[in-house]
C-alpha positions in Angstrom: 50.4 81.7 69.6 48.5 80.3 66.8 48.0 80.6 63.3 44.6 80.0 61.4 42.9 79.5 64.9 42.2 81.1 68.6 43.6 79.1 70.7 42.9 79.4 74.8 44.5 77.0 78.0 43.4 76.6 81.2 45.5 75.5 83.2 45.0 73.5 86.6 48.0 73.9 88.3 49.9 76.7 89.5 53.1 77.5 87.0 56.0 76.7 87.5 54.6 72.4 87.0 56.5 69.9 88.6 58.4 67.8 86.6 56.9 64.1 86.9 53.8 65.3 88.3 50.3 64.7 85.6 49.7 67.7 84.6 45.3 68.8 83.7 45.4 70.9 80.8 42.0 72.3 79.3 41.8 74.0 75.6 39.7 75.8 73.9 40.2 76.1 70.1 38.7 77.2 66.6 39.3 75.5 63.4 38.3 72.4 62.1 39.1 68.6 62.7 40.1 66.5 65.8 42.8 68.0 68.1 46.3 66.8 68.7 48.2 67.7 71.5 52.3 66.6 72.4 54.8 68.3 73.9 58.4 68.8 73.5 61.6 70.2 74.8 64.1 71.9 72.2 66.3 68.6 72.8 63.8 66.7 70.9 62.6 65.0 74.7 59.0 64.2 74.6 56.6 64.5 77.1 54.0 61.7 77.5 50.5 62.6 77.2 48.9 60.6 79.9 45.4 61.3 78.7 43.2 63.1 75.8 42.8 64.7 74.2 39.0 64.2 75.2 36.5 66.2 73.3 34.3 68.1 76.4 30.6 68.3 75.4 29.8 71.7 77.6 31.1 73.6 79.7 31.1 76.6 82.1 34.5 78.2 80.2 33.1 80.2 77.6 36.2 80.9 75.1 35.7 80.3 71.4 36.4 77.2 69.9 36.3 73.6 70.7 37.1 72.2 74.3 39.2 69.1 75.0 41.3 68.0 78.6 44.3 66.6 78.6 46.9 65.6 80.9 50.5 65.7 80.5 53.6 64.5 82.2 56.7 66.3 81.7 59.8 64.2 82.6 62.0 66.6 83.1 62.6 70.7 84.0 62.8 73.3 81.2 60.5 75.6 78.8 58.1 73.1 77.1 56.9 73.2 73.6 53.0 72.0 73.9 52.0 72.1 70.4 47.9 71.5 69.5 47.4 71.0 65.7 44.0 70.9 64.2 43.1 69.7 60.0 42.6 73.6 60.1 44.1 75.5 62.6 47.5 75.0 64.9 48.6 76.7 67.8 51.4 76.2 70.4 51.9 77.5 74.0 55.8 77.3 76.5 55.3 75.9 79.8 58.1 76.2 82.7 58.7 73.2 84.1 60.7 72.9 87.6 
């Protein structure tokens, strides 16, 4: 979902994660400014972004928008909030967590 962007994932990891486990997200994503990723459960618990986001030059993935990595680590099981906000543009996907 996203709202004055496009927003795209790739995700390298078969869903449902594992809790603990670094997690390598890829995004794709229109709009303007740098991109900030975090993730949350609706309990307010955070997940830590172990890397990124890091701005990819080029790439084989051909979605519109800006590319970035990054890698997450969710502490715990449930539906995860990852939100991605742009100066222009934001955008938000749930990820299940075992």
């Amino acid at each position: 979902m996203a709202e004055g962007a496009e927003l795209w994932g790739l995700l390298f990891a078969n869903p449902p994660f594992q809790h603990g486990k670094e997690i390598k997200l890829v995004w794709r994503m229109t709009g303007d400014g740098p991109l900030r990723a975090s993730a949350s459960l609706p309990d307010g618990t955070r997940a830590g972004l172990a890397w990124g986001p890091e701005e990819h030059d080029g790439s084989s993935w051909h979605k519109p928008g800006q590319e970035w990595g990054t890698g997450f680590v969710f502490p715990k099981a449930g539906c995860w909030r990852v939100q991605l906000t742009r100066t222009m543009g934001s955008g938000y996907v749930h990820l299940r967590v075992k």
